[in-house]
N, CA, C and O atoms as a printed pandas DataFrame, in Angstrom:
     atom_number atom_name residue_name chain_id  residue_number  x_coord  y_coord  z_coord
0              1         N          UNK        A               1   83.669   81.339  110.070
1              2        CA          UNK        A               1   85.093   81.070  109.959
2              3         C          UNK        A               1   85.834   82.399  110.134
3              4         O          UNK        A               1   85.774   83.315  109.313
4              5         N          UNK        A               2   86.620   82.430  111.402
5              6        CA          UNK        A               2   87.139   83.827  111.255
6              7         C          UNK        A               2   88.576   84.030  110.724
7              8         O          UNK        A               2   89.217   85.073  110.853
8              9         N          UNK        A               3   89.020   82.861  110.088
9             10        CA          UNK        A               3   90.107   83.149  109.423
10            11         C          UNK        A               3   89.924   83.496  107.764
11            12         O          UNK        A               3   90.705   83.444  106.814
12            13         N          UNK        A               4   88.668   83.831  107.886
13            14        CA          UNK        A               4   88.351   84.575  106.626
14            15         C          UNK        A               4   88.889   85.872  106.840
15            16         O          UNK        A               4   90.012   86.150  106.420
16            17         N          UNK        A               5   88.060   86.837  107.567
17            18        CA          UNK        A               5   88.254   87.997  108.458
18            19         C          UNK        A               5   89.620   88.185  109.080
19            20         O          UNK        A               5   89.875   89.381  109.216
20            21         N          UNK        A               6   90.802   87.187  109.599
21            22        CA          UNK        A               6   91.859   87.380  109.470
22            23         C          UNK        A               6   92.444   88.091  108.200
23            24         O          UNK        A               6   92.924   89.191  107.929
24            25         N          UNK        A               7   92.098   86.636  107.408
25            26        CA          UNK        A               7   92.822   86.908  105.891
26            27         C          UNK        A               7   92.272   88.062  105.027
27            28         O          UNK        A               7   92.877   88.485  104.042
28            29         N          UNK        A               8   91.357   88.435  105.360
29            30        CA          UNK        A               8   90.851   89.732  104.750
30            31         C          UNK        A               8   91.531   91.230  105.557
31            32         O          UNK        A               8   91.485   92.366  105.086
32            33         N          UNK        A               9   92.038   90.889  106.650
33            34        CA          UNK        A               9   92.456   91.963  107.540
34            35         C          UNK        A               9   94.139   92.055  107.208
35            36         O          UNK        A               9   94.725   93.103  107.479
36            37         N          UNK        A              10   95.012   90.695  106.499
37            38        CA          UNK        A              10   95.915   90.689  106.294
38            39         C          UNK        A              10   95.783   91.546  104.793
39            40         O          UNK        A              10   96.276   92.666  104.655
40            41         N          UNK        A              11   95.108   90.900  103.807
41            42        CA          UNK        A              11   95.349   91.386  102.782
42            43         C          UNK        A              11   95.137   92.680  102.603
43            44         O          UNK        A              11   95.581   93.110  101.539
44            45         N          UNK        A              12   94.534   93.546  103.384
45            46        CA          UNK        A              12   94.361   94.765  103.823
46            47         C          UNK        A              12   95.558   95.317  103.964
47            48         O          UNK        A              12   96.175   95.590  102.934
48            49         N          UNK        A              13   96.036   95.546  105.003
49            50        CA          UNK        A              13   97.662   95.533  105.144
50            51         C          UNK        A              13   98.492   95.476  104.309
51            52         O          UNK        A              13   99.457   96.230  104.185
52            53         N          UNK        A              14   98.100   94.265  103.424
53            54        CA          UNK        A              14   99.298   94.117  101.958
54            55         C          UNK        A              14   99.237   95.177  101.465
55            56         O          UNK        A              14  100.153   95.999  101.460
56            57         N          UNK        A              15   97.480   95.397  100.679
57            58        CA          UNK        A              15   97.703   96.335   99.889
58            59         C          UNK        A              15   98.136   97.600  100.627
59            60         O          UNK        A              15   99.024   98.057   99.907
60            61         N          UNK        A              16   98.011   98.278  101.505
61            62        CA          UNK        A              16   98.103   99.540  102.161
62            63         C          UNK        A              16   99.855   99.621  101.735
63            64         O          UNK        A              16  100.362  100.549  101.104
64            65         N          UNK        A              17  100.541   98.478  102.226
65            66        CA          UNK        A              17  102.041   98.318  101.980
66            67         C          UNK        A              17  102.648   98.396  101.130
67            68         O          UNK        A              17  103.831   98.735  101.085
68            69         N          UNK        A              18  101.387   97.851   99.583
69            70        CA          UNK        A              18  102.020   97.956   98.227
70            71         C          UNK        A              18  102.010   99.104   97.719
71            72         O          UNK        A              18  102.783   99.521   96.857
72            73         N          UNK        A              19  100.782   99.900   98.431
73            74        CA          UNK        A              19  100.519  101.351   97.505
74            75         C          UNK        A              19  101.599  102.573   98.374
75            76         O          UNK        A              19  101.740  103.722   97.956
76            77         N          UNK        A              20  102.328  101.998   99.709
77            78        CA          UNK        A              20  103.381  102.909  100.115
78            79         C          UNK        A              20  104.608  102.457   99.691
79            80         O          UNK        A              20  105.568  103.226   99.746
80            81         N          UNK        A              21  104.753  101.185   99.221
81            82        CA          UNK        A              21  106.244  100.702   98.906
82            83         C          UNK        A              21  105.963  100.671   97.202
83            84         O          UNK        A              21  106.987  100.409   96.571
84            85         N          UNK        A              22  105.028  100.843   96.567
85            86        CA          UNK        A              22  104.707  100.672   94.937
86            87         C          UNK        A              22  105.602   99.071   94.190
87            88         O          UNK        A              22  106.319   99.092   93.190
88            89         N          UNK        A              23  105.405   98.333   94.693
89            90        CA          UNK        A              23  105.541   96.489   94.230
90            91         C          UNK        A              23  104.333   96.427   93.250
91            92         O          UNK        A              23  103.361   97.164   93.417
92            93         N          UNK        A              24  104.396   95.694   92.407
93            94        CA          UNK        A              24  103.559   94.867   91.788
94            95         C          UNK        A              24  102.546   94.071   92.279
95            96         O          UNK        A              24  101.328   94.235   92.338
96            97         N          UNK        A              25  103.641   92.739   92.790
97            98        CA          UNK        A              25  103.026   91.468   93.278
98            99         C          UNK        A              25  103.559   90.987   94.952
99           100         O          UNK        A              25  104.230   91.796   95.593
100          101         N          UNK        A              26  103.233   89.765   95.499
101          102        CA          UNK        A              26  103.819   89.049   96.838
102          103         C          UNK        A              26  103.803   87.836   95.818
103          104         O          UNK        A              26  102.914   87.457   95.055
104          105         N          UNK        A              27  104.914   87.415   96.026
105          106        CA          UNK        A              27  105.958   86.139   95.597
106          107         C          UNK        A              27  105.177   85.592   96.322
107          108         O          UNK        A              27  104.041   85.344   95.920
108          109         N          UNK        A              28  105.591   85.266   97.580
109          110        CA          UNK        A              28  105.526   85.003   98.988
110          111         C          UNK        A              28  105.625   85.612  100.026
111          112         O          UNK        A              28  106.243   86.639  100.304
112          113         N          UNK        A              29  104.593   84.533  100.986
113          114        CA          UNK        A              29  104.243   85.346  102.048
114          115         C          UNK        A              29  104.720   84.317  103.794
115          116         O          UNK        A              29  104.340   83.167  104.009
116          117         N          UNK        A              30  105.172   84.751  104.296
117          118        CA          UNK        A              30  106.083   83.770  105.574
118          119         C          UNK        A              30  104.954   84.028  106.891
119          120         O          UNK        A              30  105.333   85.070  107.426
120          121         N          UNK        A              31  103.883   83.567  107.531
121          122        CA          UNK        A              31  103.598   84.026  108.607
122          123         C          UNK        A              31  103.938   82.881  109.960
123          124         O          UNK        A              31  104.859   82.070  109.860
124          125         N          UNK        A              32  103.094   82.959  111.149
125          126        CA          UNK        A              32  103.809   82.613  112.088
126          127         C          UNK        A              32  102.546   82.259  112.886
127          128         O          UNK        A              32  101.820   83.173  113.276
128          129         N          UNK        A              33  102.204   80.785  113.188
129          130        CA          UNK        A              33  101.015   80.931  113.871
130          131         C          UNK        A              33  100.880   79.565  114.924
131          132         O          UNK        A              33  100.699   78.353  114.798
132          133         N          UNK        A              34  101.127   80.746  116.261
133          134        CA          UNK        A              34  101.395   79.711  117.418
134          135         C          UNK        A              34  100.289   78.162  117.131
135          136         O          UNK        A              34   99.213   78.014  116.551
136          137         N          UNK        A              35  101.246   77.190  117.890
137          138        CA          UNK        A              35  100.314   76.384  118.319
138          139         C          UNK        A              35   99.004   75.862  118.692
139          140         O          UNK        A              35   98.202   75.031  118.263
140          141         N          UNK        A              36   99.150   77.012  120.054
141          142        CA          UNK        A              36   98.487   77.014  120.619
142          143         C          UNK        A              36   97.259   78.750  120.438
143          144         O          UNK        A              36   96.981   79.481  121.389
144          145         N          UNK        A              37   96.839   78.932  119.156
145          146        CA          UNK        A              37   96.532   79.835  118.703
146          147         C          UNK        A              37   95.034   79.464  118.131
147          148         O          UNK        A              37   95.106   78.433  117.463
148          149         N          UNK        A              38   94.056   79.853  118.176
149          150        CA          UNK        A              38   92.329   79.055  117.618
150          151         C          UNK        A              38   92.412   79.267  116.389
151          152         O          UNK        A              38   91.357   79.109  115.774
152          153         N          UNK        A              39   93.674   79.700  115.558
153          154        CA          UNK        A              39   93.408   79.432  113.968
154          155         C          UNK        A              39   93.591   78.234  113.431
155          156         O          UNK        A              39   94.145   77.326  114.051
156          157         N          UNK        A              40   93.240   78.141  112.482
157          158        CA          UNK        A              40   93.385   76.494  111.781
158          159         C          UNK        A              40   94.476   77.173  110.589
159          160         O          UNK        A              40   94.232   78.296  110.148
160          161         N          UNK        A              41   95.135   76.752  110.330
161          162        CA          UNK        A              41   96.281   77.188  109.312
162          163         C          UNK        A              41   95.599   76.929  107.948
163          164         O          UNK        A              41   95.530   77.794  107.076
164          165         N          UNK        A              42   94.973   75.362  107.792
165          166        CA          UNK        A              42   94.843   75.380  106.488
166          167         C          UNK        A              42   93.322   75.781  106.308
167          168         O          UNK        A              42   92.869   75.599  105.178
168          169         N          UNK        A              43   92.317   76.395  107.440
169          170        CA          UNK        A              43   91.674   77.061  107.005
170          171         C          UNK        A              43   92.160   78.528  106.381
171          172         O          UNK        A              43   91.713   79.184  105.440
172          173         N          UNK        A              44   93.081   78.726  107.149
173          174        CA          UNK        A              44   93.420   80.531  106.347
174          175         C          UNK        A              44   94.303   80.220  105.154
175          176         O          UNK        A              44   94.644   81.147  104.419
176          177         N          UNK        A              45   94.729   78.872  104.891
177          178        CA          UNK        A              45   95.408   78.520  103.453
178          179         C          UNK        A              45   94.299   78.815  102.539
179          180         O          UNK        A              45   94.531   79.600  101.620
180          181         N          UNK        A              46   93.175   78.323  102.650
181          182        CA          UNK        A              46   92.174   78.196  101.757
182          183         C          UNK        A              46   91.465   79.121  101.984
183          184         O          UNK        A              46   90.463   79.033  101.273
184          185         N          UNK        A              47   91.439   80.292  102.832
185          186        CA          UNK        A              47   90.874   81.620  103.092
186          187         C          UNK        A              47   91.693   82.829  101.801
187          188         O          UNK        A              47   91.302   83.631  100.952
188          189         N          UNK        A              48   92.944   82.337  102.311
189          190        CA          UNK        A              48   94.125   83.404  100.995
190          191         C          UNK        A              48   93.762   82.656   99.473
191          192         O          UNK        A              48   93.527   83.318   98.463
192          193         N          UNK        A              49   93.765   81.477   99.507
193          194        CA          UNK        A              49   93.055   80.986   97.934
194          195         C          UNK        A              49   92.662   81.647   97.499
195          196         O          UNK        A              49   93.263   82.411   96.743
196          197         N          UNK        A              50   90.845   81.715   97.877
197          198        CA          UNK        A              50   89.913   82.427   98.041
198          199         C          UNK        A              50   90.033   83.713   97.360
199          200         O          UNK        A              50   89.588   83.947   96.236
200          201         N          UNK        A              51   90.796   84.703   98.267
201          202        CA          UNK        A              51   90.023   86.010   98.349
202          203         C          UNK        A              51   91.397   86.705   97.611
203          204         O          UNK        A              51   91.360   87.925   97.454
204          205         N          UNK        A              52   92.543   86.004   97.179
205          206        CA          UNK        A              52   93.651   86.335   96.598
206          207         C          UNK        A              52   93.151   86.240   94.785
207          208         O          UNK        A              52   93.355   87.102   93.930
208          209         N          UNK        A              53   92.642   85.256   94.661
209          210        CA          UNK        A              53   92.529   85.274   92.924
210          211         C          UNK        A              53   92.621   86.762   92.238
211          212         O          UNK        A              53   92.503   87.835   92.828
212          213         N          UNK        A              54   92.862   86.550   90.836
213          214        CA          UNK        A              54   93.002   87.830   90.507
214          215         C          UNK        A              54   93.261   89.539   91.111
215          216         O          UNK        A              54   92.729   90.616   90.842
216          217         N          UNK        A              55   94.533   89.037   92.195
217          218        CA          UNK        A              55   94.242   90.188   92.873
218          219         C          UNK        A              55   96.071   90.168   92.412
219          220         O          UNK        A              55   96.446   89.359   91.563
220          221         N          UNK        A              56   97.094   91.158   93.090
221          222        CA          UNK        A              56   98.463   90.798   93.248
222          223         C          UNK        A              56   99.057   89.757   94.115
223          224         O          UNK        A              56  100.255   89.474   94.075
224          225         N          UNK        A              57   98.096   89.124   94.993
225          226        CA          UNK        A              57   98.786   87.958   95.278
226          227         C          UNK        A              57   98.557   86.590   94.760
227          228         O          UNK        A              57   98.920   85.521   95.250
228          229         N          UNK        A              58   97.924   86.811   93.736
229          230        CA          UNK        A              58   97.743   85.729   93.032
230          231         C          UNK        A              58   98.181   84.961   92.428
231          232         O          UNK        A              58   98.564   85.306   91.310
232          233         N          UNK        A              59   98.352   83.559   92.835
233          234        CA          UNK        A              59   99.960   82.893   92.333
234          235         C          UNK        A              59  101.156   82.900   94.117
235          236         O          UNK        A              59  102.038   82.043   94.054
236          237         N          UNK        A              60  101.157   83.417   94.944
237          238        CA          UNK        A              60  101.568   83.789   95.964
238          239         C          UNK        A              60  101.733   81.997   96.593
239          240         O          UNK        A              60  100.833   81.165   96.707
240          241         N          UNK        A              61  103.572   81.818   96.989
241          242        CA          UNK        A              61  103.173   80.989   97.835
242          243         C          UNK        A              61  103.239   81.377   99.601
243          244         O          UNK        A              61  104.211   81.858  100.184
244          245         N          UNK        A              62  102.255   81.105  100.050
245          246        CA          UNK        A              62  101.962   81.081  101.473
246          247         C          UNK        A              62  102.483   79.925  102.574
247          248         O          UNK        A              62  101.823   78.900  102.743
248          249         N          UNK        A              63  103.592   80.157  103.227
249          250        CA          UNK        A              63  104.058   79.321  104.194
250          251         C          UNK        A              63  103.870   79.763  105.342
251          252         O          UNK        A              63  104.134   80.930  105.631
252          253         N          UNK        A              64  103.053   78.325  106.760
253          254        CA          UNK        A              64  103.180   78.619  107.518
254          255         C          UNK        A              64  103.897   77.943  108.557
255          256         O          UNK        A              64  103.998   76.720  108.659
256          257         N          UNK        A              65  104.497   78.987  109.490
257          258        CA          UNK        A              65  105.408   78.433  110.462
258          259         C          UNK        A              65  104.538   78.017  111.601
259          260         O          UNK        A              65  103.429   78.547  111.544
260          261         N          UNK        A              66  104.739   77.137  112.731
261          262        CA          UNK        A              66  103.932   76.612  113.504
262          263         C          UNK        A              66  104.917   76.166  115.042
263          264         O          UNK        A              66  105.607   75.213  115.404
264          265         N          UNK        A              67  104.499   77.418  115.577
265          266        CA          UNK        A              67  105.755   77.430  116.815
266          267         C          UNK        A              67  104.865   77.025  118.056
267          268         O          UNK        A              67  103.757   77.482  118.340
268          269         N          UNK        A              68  105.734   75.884  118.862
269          270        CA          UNK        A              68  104.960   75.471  119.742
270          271         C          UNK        A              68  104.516   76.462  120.692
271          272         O          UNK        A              68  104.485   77.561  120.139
272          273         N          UNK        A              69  104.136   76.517  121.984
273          274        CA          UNK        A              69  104.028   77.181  122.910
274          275         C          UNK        A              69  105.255   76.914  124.135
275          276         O          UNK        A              69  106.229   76.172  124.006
276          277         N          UNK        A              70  104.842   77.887  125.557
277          278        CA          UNK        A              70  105.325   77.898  126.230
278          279         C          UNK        A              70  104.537   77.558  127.644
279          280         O          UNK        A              70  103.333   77.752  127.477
280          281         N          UNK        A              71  104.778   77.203  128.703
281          282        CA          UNK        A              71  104.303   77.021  129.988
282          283         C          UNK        A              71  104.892   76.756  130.986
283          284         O          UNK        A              71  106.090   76.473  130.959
284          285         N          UNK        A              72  104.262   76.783  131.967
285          286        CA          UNK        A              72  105.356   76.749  133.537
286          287         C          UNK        A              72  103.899   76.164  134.280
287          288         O          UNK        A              72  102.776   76.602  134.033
288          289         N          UNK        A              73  104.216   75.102  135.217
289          290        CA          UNK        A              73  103.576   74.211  135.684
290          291         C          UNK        A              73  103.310   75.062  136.853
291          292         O          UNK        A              73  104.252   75.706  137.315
292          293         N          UNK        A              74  102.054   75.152  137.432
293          294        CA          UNK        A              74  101.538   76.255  138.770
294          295         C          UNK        A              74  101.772   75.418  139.568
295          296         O          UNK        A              74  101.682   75.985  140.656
296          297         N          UNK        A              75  102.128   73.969  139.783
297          298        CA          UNK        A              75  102.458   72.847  140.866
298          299         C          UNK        A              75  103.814   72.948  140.958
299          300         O          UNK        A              75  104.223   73.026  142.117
300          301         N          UNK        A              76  104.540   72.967  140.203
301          302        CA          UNK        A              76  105.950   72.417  140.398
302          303         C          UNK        A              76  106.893   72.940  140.020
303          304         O          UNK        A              76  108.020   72.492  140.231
304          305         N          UNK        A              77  106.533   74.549  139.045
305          306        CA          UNK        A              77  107.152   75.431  138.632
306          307         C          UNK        A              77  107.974   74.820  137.592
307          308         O          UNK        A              77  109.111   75.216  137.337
308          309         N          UNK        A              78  107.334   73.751  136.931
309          310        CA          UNK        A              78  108.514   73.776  135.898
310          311         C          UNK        A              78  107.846   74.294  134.407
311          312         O          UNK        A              78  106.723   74.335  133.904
312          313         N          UNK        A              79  109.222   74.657  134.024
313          314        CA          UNK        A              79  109.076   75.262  132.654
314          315         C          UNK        A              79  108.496   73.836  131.583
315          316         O          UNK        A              79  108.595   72.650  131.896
316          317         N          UNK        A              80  107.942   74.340  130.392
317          318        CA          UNK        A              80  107.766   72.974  129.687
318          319         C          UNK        A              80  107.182   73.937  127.887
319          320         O          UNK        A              80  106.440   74.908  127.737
320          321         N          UNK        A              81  107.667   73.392  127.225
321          322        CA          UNK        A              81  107.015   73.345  125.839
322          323         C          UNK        A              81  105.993   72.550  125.607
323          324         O          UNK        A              81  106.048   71.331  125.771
324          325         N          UNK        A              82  104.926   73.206  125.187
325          326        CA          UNK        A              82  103.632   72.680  124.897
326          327         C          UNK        A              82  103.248   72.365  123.601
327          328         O          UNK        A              82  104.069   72.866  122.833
328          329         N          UNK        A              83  102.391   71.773  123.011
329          330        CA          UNK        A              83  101.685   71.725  121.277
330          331         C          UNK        A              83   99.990   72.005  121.909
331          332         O          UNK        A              83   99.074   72.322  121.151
332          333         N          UNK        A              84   99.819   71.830  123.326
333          334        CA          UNK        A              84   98.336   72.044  123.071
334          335         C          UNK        A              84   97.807   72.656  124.800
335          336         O          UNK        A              84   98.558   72.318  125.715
336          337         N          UNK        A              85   97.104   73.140  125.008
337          338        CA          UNK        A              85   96.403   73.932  126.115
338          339         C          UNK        A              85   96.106   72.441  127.196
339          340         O          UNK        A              85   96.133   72.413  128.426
340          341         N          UNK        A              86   95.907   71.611  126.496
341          342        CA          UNK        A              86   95.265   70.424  126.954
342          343         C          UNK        A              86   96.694   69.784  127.752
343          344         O          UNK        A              86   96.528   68.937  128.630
344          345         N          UNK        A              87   97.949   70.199  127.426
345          346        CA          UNK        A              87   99.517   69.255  127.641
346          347         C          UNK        A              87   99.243   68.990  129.221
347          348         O          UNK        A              87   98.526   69.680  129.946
348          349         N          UNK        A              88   99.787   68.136  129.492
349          350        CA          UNK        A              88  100.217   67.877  131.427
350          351         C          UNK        A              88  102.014   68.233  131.054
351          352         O          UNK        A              88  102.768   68.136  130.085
352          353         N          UNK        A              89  102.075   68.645  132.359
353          354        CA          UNK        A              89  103.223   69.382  133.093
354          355         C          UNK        A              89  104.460   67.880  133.082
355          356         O          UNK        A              89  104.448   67.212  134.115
356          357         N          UNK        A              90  105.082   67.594  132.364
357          358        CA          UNK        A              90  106.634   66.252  131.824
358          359         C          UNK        A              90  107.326   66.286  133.204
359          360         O          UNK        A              90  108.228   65.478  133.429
360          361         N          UNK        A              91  106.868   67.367  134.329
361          362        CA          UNK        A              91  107.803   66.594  135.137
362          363         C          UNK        A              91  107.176   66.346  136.613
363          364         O          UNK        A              91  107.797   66.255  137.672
364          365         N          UNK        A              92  105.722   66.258  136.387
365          366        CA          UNK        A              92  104.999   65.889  137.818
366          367         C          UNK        A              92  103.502   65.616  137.444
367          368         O          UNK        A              92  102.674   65.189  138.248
368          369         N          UNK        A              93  103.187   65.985  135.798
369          370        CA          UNK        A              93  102.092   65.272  135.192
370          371         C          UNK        A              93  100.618   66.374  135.585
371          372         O          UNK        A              93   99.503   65.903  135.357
372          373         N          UNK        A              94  100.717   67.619  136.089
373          374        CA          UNK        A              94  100.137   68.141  136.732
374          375         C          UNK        A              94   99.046   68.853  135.208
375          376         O          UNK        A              94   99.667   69.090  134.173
376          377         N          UNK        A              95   97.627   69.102  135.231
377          378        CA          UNK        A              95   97.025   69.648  134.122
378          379         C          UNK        A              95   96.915   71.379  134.516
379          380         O          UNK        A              95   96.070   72.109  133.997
380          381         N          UNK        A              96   97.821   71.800  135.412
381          382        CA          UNK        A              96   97.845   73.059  135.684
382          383         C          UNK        A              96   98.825   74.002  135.229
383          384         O          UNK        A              96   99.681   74.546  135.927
384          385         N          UNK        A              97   98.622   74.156  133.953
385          386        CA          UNK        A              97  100.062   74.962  133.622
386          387         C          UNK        A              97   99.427   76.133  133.184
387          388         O          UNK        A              97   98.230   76.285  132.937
388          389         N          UNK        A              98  100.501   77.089  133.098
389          390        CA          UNK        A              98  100.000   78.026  132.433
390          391         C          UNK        A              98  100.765   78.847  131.326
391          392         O          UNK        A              98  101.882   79.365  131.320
392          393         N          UNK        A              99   99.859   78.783  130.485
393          394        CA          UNK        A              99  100.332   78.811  128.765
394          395         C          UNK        A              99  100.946   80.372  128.480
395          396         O          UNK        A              99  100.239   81.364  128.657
396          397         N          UNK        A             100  102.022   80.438  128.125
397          398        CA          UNK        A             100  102.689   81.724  127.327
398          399         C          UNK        A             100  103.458   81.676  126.359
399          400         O          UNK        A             100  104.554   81.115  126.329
400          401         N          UNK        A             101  102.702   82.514  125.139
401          402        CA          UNK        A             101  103.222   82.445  124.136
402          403         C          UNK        A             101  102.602   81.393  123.347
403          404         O          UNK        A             101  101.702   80.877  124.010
404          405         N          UNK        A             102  102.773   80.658  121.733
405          406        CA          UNK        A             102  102.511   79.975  121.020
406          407         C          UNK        A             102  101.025   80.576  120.695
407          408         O          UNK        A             102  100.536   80.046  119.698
408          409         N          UNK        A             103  100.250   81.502  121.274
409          410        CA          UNK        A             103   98.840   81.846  120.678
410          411         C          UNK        A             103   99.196   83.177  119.484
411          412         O          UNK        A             103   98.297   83.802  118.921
412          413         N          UNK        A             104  100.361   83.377  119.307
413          414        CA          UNK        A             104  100.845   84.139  118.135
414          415         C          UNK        A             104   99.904   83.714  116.890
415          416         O          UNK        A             104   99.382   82.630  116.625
416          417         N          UNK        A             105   99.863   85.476  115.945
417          418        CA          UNK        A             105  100.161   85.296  114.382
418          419         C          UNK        A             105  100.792   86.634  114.547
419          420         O          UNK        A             105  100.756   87.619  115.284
420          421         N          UNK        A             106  101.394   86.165  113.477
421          422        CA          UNK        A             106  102.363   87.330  113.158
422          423         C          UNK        A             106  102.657   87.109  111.681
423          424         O          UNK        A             106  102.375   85.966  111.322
424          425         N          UNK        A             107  103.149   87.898  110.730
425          426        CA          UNK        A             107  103.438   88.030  109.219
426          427         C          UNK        A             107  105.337   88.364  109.574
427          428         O          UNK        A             107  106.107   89.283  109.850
428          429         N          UNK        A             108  105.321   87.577  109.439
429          430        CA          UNK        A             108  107.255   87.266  109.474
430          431         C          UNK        A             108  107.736   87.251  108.207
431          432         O          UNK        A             108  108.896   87.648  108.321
432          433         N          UNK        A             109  107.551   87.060  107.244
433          434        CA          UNK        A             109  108.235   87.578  105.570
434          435         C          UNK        A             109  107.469   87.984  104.331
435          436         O          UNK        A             109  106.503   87.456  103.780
436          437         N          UNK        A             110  108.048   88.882  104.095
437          438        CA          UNK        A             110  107.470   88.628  102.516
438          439         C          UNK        A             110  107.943   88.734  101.412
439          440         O          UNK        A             110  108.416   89.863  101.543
440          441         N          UNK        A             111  108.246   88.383  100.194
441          442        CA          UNK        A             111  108.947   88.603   98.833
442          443         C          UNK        A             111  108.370   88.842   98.007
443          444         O          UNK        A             111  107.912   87.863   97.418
444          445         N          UNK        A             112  108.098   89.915   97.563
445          446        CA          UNK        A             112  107.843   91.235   96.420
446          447         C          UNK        A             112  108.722   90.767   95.233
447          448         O          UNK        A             112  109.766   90.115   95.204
448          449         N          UNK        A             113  107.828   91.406   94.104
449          450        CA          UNK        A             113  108.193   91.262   93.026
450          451         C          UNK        A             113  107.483   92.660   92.154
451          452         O          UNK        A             113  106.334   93.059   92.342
452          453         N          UNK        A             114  108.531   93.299   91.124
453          454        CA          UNK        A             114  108.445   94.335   90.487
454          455         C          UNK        A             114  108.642   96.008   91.291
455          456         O          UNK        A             114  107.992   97.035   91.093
456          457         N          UNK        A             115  109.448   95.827   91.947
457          458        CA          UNK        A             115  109.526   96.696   92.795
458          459         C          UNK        A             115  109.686   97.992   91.766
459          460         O          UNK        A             115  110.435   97.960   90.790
460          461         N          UNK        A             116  108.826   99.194   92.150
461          462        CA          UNK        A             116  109.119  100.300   91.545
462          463         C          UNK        A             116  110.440  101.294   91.662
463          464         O          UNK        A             116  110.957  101.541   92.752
464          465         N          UNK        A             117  110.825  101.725   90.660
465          466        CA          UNK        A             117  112.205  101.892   90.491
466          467         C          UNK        A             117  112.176  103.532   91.490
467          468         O          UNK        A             117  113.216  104.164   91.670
């Protein structure tokens, strides 16, 4: 499961962030994870469970955003929003598109608590 190894690579990051910004805790945490991206969301829900207990994000709620993708049909040039690699092209049905964007993650918010004075 490599959204273990994600979530271990995020929480990495946290802390590096907490010990330069000196916070306590993460309230919450906002990330961003295309569509069309090979993570499973609620595997890395239950990855941050996991490996968060007794740590400062513990207690943390984790929301994720889930942005479709993008594509442009190599037949017919049309633009189109996708949910999956698999989509046909809405305006000539074509399985030739080609996908940009939606394979995002990204960490888009977070809310701290106990901020050092």
């Amino acid at each position: 499961m490599h959204e273990m190894t994600i979530c271990e690579e995020i929480i990495s990051q946290l802390e590096d962030e907490r010990r330069r910004r000196g916070f306590d805790m993460v309230k919450r945490l906002r990330l961003e994870i295309g569509l069309l991206s090979c993570l499973d969301p609620e595997a890395l829900r239950y990855a941050f469970e996991i490996t968060s207990r007794d740590t400062f994000l513990d207690g943390m709620v984790l929301e994720i955003d889930r942005p479709p993708g993008q594509a442009k049909c190599l037949d017919c040039g049309a633009e189109a929003t996708v949910s999956s690699r698999l989509d046909h092209c809405p305006s000539c049905g074509s399985s030739r598109l080609d996908a940009s964007g939606g394979a995002q993650m990204r960490l888009v918010e977070m809310e701290i608590a106990g901020q050092a004075a």
